[in-house]
C-alpha positions as a Markdown table, in Angstrom:
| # | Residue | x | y | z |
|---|---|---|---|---|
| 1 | Unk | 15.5 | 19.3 | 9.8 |
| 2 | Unk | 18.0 | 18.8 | 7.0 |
| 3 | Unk | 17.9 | 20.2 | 4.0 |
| 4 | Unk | 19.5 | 18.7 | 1.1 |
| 5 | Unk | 21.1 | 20.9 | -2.1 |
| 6 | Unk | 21.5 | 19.7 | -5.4 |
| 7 | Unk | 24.4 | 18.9 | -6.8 |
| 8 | Unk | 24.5 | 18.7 | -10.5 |
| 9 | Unk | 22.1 | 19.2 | -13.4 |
| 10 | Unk | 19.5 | 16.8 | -13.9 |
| 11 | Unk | 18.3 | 17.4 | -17.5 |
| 12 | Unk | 14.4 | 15.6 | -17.7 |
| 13 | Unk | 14.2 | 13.6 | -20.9 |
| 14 | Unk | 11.8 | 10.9 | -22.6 |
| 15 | Unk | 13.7 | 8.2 | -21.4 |
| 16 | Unk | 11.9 | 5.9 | -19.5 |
| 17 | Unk | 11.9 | 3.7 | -16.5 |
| 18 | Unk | 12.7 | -0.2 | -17.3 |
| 19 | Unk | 9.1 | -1.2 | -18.9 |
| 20 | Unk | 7.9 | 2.3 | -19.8 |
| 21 | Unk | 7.1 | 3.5 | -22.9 |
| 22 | Unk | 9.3 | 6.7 | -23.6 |
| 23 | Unk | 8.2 | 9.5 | -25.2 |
| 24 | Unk | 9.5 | 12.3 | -27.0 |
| 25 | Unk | 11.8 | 14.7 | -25.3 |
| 26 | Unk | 9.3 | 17.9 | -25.8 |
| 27 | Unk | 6.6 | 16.5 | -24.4 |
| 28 | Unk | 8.2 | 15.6 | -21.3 |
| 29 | Unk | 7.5 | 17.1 | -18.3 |
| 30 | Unk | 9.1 | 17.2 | -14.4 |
| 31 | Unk | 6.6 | 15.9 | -11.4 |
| 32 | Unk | 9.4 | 17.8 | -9.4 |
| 33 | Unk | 9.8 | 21.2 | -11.3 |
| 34 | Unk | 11.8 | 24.0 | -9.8 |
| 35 | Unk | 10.2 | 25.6 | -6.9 |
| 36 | Unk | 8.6 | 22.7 | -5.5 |
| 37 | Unk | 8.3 | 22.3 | -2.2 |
| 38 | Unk | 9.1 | 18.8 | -0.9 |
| 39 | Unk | 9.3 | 17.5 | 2.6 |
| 40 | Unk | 11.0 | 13.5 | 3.3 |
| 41 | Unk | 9.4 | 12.2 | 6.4 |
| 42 | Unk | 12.0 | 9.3 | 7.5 |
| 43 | Unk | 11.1 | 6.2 | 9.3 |
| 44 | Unk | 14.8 | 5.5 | 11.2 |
| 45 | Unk | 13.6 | 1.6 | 12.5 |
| 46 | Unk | 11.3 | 0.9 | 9.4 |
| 47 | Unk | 13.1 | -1.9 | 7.8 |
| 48 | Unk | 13.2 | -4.2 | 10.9 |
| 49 | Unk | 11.4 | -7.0 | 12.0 |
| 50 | Unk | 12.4 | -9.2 | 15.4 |
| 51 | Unk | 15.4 | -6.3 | 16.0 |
| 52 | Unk | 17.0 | -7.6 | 12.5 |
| 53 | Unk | 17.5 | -5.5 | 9.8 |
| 54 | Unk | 15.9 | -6.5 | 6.5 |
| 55 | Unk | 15.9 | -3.4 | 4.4 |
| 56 | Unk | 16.5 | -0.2 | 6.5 |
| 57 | Unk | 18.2 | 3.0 | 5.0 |
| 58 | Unk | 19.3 | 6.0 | 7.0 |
| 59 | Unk | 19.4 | 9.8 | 6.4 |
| 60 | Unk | 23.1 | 9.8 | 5.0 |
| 61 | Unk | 21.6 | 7.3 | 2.3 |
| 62 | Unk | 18.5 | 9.0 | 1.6 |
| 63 | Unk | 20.3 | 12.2 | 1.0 |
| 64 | Unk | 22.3 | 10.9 | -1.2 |
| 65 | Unk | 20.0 | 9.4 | -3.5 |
| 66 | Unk | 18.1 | 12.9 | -3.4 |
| 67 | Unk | 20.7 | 14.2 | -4.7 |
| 68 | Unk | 21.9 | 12.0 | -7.1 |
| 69 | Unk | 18.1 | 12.8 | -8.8 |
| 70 | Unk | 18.4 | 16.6 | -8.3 |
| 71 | Unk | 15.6 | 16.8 | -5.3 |
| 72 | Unk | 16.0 | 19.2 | -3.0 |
| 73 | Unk | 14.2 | 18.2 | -0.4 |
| 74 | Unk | 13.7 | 19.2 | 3.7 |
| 75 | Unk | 13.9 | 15.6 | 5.4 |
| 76 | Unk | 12.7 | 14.9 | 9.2 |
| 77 | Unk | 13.1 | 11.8 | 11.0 |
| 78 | Unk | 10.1 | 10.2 | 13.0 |
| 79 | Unk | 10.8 | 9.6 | 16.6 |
| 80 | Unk | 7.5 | 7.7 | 18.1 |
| 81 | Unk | 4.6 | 5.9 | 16.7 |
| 82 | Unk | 2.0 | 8.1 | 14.5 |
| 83 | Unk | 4.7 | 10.9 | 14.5 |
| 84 | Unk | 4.8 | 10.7 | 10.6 |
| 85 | Unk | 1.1 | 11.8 | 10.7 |
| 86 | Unk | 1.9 | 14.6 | 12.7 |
| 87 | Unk | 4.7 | 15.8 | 10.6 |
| 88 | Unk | 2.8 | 15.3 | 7.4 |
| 89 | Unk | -0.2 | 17.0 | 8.5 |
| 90 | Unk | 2.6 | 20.1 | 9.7 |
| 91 | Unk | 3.8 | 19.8 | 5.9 |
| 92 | Unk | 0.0 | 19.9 | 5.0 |
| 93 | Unk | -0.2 | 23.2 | 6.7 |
| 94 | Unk | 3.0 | 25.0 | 5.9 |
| 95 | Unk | 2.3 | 25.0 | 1.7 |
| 96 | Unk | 4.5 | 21.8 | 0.8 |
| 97 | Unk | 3.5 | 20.2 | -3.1 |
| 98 | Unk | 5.0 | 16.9 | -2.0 |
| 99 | Unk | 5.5 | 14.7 | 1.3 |
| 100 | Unk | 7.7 | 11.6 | 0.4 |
| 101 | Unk | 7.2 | 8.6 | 2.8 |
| 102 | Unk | 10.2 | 6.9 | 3.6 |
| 103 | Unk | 9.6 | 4.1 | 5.6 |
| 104 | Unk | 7.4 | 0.7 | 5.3 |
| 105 | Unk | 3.7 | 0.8 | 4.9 |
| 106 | Unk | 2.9 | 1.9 | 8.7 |
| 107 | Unk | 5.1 | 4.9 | 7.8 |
| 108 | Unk | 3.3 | 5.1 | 4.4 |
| 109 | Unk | 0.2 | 4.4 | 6.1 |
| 110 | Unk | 0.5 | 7.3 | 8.4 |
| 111 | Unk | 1.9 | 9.6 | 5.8 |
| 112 | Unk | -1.3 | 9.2 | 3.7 |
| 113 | Unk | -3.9 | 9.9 | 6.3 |
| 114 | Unk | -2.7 | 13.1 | 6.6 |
| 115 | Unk | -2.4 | 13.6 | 2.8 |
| 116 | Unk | -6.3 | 12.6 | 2.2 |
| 117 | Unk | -8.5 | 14.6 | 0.3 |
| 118 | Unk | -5.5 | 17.3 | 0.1 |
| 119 | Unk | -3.6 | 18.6 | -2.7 |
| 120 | Unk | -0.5 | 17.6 | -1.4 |
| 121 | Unk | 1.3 | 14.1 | -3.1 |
| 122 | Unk | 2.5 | 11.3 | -2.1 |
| 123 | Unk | 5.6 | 10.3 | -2.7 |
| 124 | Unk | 7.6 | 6.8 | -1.8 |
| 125 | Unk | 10.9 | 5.7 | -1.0 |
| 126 | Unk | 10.3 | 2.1 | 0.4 |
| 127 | Unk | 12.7 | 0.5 | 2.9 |
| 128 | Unk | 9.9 | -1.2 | 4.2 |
| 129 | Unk | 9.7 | -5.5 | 5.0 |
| 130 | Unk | 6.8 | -6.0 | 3.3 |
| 131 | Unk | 6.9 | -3.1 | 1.0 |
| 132 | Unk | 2.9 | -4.0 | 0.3 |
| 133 | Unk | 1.7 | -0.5 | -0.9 |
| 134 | Unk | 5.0 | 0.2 | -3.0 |
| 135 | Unk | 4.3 | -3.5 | -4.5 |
| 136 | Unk | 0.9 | -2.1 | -5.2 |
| 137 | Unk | 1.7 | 1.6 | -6.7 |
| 138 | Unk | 4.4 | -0.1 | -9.1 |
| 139 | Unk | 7.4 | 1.7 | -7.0 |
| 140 | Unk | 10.6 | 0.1 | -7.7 |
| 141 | Unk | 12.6 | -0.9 | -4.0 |
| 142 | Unk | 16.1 | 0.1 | -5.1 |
| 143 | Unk | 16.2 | 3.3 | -3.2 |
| 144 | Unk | 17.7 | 5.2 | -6.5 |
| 145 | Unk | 15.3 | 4.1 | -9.1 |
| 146 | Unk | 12.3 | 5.1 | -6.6 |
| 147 | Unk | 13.9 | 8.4 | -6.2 |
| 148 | Unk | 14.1 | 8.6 | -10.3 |
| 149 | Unk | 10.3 | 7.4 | -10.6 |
| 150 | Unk | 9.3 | 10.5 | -8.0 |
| 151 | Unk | 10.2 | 12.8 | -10.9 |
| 152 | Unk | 9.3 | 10.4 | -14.1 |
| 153 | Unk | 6.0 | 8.7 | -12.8 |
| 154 | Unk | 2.3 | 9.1 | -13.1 |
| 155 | Unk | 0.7 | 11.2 | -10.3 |
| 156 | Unk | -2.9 | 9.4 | -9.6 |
| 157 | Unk | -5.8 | 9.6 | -7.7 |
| 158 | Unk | -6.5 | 6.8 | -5.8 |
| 159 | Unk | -9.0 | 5.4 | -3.4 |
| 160 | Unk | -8.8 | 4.6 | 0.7 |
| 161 | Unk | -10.8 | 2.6 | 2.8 |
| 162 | Unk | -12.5 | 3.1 | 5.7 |
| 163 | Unk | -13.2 | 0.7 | 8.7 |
| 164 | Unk | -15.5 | 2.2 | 11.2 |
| 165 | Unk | -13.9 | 5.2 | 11.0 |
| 166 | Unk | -10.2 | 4.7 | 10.4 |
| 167 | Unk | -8.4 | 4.8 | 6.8 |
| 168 | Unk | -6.8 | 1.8 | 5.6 |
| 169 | Unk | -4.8 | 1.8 | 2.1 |
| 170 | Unk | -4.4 | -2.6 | 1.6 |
| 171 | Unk | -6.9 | -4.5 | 3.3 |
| 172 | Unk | -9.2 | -5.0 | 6.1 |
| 173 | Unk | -10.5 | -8.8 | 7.2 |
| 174 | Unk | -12.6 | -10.2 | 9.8 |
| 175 | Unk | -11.8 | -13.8 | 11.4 |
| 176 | Unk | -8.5 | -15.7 | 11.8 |
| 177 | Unk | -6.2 | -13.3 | 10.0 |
| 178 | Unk | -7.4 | -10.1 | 13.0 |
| 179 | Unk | -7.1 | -12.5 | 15.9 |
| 180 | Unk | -3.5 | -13.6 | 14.3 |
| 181 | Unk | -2.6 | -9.6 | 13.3 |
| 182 | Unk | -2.0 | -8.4 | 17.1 |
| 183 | Unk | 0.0 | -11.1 | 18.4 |
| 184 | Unk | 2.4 | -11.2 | 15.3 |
| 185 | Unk | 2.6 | -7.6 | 15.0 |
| 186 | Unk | 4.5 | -7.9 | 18.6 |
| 187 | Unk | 6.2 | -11.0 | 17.1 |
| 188 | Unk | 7.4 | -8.4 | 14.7 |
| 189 | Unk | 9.0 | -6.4 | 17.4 |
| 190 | Unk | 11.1 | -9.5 | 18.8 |
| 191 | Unk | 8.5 | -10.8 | 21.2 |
| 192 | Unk | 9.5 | -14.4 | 19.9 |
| 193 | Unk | 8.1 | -16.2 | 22.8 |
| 194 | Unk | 4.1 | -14.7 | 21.8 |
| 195 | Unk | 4.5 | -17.0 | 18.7 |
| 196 | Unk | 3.2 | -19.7 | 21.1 |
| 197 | Unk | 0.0 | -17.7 | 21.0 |
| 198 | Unk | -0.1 | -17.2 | 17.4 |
| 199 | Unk | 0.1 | -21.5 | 17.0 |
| 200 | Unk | -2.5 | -21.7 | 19.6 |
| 201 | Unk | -4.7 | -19.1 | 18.4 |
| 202 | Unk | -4.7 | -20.9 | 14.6 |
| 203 | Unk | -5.1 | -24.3 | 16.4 |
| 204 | Unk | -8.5 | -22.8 | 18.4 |
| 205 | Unk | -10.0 | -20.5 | 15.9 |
| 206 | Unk | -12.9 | -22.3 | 13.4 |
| 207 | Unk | -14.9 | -20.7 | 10.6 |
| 208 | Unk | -18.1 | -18.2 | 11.5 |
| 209 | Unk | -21.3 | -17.7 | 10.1 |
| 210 | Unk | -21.3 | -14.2 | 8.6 |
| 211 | Unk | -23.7 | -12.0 | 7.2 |
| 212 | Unk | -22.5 | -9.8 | 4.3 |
| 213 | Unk | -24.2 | -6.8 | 3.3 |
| 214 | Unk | -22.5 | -5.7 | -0.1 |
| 215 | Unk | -24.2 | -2.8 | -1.0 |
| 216 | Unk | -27.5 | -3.5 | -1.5 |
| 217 | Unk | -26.8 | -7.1 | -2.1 |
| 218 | Unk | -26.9 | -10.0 | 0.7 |
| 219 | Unk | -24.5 | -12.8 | 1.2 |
| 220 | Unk | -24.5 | -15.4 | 4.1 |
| 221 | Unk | -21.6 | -18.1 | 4.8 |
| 222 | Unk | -19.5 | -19.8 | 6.9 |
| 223 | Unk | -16.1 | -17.9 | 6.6 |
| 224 | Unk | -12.8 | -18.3 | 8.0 |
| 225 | Unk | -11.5 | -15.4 | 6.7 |
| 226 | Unk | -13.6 | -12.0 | 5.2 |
| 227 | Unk | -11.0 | -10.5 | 3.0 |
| 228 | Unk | -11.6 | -6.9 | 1.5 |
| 229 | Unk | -9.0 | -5.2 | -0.3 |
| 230 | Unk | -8.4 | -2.3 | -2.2 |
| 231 | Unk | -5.3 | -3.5 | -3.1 |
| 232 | Unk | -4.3 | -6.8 | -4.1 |
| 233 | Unk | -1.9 | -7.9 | -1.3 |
| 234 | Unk | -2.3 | -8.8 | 2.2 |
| 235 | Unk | 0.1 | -9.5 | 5.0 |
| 236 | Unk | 3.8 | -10.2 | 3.9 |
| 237 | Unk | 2.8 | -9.5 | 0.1 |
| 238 | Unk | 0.7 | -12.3 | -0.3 |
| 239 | Unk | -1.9 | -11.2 | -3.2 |
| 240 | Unk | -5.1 | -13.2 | -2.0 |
| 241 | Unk | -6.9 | -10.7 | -4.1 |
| 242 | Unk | -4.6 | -10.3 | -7.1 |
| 243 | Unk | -7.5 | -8.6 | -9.2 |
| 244 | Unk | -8.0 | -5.6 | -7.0 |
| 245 | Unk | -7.0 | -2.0 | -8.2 |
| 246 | Unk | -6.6 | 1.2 | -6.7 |
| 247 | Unk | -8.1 | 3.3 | -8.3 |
| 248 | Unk | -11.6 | 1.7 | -9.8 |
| 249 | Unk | -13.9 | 2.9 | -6.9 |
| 250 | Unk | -14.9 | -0.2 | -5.4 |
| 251 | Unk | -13.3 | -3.1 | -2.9 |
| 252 | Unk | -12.7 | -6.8 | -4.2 |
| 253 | Unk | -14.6 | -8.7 | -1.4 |
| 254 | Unk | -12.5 | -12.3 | -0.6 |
| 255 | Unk | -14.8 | -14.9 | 1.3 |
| 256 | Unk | -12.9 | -18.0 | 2.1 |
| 257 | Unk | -16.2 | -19.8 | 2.7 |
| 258 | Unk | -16.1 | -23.3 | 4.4 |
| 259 | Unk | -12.4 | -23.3 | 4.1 |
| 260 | Unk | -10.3 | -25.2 | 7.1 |
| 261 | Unk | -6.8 | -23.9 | 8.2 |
| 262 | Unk | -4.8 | -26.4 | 6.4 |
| 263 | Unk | -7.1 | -25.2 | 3.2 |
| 264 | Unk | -6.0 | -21.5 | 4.2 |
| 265 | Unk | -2.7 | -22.0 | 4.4 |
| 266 | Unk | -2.1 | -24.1 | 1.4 |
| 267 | Unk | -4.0 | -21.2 | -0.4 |
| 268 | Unk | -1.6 | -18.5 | 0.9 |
| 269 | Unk | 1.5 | -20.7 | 0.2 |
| 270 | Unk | 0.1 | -21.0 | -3.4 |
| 271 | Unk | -0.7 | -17.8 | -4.2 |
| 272 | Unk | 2.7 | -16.6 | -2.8 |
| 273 | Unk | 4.3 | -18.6 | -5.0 |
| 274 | Unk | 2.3 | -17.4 | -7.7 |
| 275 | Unk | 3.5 | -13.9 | -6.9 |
| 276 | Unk | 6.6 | -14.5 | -8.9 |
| 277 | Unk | 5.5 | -16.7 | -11.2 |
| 278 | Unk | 5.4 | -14.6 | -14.3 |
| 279 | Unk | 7.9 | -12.3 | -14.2 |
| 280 | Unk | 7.2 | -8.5 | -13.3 |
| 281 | Unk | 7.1 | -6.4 | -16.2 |
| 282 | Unk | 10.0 | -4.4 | -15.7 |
| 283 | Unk | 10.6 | -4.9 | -12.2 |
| 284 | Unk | 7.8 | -3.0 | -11.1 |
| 285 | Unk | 5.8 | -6.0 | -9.6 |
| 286 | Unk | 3.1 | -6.8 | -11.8 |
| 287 | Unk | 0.7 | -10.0 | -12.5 |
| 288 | Unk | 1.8 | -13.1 | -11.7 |
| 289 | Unk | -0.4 | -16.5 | -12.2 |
| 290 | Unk | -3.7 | -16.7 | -10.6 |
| 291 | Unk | -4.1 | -19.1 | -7.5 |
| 292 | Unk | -8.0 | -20.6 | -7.9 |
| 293 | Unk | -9.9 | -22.0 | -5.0 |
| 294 | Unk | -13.3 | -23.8 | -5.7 |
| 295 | Unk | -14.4 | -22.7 | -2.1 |
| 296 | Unk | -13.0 | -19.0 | -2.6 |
| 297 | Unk | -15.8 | -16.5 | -4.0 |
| 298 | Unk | -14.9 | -12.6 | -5.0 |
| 299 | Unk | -17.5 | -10.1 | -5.1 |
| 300 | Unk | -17.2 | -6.0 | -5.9 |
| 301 | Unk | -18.8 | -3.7 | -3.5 |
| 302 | Unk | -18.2 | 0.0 | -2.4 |
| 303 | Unk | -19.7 | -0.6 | 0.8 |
| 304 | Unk | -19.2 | -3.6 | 3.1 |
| 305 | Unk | -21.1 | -4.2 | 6.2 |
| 306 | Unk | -20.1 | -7.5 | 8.2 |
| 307 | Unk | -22.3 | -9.2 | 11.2 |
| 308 | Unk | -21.8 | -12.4 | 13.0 |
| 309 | Unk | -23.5 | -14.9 | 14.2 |
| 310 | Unk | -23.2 | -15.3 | 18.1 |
| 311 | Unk | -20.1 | -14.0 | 19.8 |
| 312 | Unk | -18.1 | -10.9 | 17.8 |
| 313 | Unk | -15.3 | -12.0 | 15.4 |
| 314 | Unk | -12.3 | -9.8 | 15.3 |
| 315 | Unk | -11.6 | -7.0 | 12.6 |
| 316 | Unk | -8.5 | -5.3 | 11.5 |
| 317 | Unk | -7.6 | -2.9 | 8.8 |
| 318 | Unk | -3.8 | -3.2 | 7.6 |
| 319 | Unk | -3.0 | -5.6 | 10.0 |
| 320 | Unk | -3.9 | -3.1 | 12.9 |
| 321 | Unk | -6.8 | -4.1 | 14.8 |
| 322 | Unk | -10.2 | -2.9 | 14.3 |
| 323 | Unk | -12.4 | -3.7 | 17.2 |
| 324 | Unk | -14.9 | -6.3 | 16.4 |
| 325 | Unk | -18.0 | -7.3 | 14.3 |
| 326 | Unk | -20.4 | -6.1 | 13.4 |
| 327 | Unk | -18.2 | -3.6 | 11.3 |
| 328 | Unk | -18.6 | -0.8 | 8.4 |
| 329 | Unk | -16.2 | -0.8 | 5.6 |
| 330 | Unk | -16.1 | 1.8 | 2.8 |
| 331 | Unk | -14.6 | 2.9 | -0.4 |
| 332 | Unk | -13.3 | 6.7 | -0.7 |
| 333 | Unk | -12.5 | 7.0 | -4.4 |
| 334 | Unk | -10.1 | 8.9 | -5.5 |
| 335 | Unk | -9.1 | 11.3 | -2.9 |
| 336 | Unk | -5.0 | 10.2 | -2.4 |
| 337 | Unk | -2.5 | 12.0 | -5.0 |
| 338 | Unk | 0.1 | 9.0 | -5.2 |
| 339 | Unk | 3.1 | 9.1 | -7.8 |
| 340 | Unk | 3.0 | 5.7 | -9.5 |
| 341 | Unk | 4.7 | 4.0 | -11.8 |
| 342 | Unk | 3.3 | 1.7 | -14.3 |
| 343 | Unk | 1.2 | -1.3 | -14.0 |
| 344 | Unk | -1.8 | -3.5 | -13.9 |
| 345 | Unk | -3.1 | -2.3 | -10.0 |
| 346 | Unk | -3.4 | 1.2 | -11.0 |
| 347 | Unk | -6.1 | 1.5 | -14.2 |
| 348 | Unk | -6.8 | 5.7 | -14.8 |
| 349 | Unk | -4.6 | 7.6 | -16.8 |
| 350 | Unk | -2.6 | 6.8 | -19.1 |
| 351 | Unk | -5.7 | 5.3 | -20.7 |
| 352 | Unk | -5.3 | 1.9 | -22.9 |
| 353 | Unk | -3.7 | 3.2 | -25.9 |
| 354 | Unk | -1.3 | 5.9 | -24.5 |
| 355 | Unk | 2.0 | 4.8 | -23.9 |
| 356 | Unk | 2.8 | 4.0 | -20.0 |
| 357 | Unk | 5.5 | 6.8 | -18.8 |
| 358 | Unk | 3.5 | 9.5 | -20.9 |
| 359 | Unk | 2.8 | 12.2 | -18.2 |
| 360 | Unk | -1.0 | 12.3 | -17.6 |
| 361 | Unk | -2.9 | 16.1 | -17.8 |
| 362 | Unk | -3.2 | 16.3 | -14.1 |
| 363 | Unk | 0.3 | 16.4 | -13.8 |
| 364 | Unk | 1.6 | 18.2 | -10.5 |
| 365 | Unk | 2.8 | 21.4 | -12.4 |
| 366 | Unk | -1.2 | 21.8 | -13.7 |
| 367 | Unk | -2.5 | 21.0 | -10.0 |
């Protein structure tokens, strides 16, 4: 474990993040405080995909910009898959305030679970690829503004889901997106030659006829994909469900009914583009332009409950595999403590009218 000392003052002001609101210097207030007890939990290979580096930081890096922000901080290093759980839930247990996640959204992922229904925040340093669940908390990727936002941001309480049994933070989906998941997932890791079984799989796979029970309500198609988020982006920060928040207590439910592949891929290329079509408020990734589908249909729904029609389709939750239909999916409001920054995916406090960057009442230090 390495501990890391501050090095200088770090007076805490009202000025703001890029696309904040400030707010006067007496009401400001520290989400880091002296005395709290923090605890970095370092993903060392997040960052790269295919055994090419895309974004990775090390310890000598992240140190530094702890520093540079006045965070003193104990930081760990993961050494094998779901480790970060198990040194979160160890943080869980020893009395730490905050666990930042330094990694990519597995890392972030695995952080979280152990952080659910606690006390404990969540923090984020991204050095992720995909960088899905930063994009969606409004955390900047430059190493040293996220650092800066752990101290000047909004702690919130947001929701999970839950897909027979396991916790999922982006989205879950049944049809061609889970039978595509496990191969590229291993593409990920370099296994180039398995991309011949991703083209095969899209070229074999045809829409289903599913049964959706959304809560108490009842709707049956012929799907490709079953999309539902509780954030707006899916895969490689494609936001196929751009109005979906956080934090509102229910899942945005994506049916791609009757669509073919070409129609699914279009639709993904579009809405990718989208992404950055209006430019993010301050960096902190917020609305771009809408991608409409006359085929595509959106419902809200705490609880999801998907069935098939003759064989079992596939299911997955965050691009992790899920078993098969017929599935449970659920909304578990509010019980994540995430510092966030400002934006439109996130919706309680600062309510409309307060300006963003003003620290909410359930600030850490009042926890």
């Amino acid at each position: 474990m390495v501990q890391v000392t501050p090095t200088k003052e770090v007076e805490v002001t009202g000025e703001a993040l890029e696309g904040q609101q400030a707010y006067p210097p007496e009401e400001a207030r520290d989400n880091l405080p002296a005395g709290t007890r923090i605890k970095v939990i370092v993903n060392p290979v997040s960052g790269k995909k295919g055994g090419i580096t895309t974004n990775a930081a090390g310890m000598g890096e992240v140190r530094t910009v702890l520093e540079a922000n006045n965070i003193q901080a104990d930081i760990v290093e993961t050494e094998y898959p779901e480790h970060a759980t198990q040194l979160a839930e160890e943080a869980v247990s020893e009395g730490y305030d905050v666990v930042i996640a330094c990694g990519g959204d597995g890392t972030i992922s695995e952080v979280a679970t152990a952080l659910i229904g606690k006390k404990t925040t969540l923090g984020i340093l991204p050095v992720g690829s995909a960088n899905n669940v930063a994009r969606m908390m409004h955390v900047p990727f430059a190493l040293e503004e996220a650092a800066r936002l752990l101290r000047l941001g909004e702690i919130r309480s947001i929701d999970v889901g839950r897909c027979n049994g396991q916790y999922f933070l982006e989205t879950a989906g049944v049809g061609l997106d889970a039978a595509l998941f496990p191969i590229l997932n291993q593409v990920d890791k370099g296994e180039y030659i398995r991309l011949w079984e991703a083209a095969r799989t899209l070229f074999r796979y045809r829409p289903h006829r599913v049964t959706l029970v959304l809560d108490k309500k009842i709707v049956r198609a012929r799907a490709l994909v079953v999309l539902v988020a509780n954030g707006p982006y899916w895969g490689y920060s494609v936001p196929l469900a751009p109005d979906a928040k956080v934090d509102d207590g229910e899942f945005d439910v994506v049916v791609f009914r009757n669509f073919s592949k070409t129609d699914f891929i279009r639709h993904l290329m579009a809405a990718l583009l989208n992404r950055d079509g209006v430019e993010e408020p301050g960096s902190q990734h917020g609305r771009g332009r809408r991608t409409h589908h006359p085929k595509l249909q959106t419902y809200r729904a705490r609880q999801v409950r998907v069935l098939a029609r003759g064989r079992p389709l596939p299911v997955h939750a965050d691009a992790q595999s899920r078993g098969y239909t017929p599935v449970s999916i659920e909304i578990v409001p509010g019980v994540l403590r995430v510092i966030t920054g400002p934006g439109e995916h996130v919706t309680t406090p600062p309510s409309e009218g307060v300006p963003q960057g003003e620290p909410p009442e359930h600030r850490l230090m009042d926890a």
